[in-house]
Backbone bond lengths (Angstrom), bond angles and torsions (degrees), N, CA, C in turn:
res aa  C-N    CA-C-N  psi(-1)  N-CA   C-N-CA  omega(-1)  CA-C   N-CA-C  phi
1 X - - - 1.442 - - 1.526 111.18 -
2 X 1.242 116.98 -67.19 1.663 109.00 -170.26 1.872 79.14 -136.16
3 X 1.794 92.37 145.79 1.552 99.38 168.30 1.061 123.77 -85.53
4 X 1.859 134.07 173.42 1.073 129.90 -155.07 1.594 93.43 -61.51
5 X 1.644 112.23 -70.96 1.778 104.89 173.27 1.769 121.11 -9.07
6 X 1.304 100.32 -57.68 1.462 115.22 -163.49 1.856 100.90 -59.65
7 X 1.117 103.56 -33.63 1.634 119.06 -162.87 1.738 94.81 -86.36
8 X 0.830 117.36 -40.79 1.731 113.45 177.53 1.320 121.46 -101.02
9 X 1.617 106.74 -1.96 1.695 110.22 159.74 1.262 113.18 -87.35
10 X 1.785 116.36 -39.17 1.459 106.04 176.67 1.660 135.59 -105.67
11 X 1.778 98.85 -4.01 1.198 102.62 -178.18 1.389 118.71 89.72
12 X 1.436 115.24 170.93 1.388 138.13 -174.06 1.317 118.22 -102.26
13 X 1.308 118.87 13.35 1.375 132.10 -145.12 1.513 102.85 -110.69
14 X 1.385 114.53 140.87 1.637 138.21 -156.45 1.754 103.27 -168.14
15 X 1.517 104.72 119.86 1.445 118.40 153.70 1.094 104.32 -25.22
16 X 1.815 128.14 149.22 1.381 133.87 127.15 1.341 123.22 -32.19
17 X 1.336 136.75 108.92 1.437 123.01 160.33 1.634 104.66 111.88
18 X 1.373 115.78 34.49 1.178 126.43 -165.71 1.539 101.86 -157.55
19 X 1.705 108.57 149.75 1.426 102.61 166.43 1.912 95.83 -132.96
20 X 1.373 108.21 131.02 1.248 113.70 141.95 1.542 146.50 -32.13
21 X 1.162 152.84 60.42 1.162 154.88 -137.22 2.123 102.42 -103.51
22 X 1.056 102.01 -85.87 1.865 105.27 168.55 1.102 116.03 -162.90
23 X 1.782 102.65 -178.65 1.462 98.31 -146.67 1.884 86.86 -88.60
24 X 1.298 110.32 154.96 1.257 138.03 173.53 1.816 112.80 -94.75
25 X 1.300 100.90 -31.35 1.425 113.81 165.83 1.867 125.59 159.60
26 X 0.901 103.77 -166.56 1.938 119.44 -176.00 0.928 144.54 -110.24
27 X 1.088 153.85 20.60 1.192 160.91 167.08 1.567 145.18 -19.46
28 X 0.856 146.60 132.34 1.795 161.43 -139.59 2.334 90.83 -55.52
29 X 1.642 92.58 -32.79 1.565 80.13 -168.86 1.479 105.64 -125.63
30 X 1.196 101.00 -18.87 2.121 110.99 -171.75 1.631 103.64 -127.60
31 X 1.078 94.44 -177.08 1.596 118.61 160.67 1.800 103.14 -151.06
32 X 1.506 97.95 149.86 1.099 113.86 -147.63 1.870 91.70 -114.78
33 X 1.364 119.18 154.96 1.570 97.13 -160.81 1.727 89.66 -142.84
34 X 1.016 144.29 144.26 1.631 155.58 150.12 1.708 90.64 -48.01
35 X 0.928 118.25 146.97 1.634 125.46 176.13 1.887 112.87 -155.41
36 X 1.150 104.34 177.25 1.612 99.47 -167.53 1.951 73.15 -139.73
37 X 1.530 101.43 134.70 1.877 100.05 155.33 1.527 90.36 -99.24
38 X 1.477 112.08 121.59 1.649 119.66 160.39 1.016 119.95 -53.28
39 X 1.424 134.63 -12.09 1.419 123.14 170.11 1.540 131.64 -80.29
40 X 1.567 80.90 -32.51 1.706 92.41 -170.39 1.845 97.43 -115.40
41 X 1.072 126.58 16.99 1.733 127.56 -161.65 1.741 108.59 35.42
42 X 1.147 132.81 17.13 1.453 129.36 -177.50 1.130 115.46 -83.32
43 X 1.494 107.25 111.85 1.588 106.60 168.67 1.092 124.38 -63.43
44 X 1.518 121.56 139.27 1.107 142.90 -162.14 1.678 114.65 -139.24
45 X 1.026 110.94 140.36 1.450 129.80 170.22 1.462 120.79 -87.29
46 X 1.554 124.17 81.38 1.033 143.79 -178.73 1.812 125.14 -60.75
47 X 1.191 161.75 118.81 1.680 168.56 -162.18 1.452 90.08 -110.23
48 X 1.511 97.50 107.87 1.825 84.86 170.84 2.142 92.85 -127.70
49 X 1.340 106.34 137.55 1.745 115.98 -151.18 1.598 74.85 -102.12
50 X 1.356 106.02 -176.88 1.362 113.21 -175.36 1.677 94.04 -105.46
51 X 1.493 102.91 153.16 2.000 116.01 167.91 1.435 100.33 -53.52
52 X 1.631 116.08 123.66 1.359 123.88 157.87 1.449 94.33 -121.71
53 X 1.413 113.32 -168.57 1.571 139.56 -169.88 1.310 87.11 -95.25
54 X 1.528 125.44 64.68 1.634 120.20 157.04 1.624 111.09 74.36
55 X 1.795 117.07 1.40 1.429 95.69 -168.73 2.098 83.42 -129.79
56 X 1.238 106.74 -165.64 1.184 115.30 -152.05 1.972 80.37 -156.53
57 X 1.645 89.03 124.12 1.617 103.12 165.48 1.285 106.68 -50.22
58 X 1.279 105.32 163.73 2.264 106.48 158.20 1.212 111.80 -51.25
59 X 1.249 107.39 -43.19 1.684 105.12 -163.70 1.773 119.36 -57.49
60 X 1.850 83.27 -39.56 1.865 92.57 -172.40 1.598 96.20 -69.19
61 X 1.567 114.67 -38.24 1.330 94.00 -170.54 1.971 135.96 -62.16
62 X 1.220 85.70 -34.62 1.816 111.00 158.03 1.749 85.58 -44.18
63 X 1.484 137.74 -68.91 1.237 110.73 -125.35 2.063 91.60 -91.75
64 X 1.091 113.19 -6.57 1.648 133.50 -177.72 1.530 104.24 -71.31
65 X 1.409 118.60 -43.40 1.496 122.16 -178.08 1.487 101.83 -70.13
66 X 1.231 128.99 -66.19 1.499 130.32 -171.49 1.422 95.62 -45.18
């Protein structure tokens, strides 16, 4: 699924109230993940950015406003 790199650039990290399922795909700044919301079972298409020091490239931030 994701390589070791991939796993220590982006983490283990998932919203409350959500499940991770697989990746949907890859991209220049994210990876994009199949997800379940546990409340409602609706699949959902999850943006997961990579771990920085609390800030977010330009690019992610462009993709945070939409």
């Amino acid at each position: 699924m994701l390589s070791d790199q991939e796993k220590q650039q982006y983490g283990n990290r998932c919203p409350a109230g959500f499940k991770k399922q697989s990746v949907l795909g890859k991209g220049g700044i994210a990876i994009v993940w199949l997800a379940i919301d546990q409340a409602t079972g609706a699949q959902v298409a999850m943006k997961q950015f990579p771990k920085t020091s609390g800030k977010f490239d330009s690019s992610a931030g462009v993709e945070i406003q939409i």
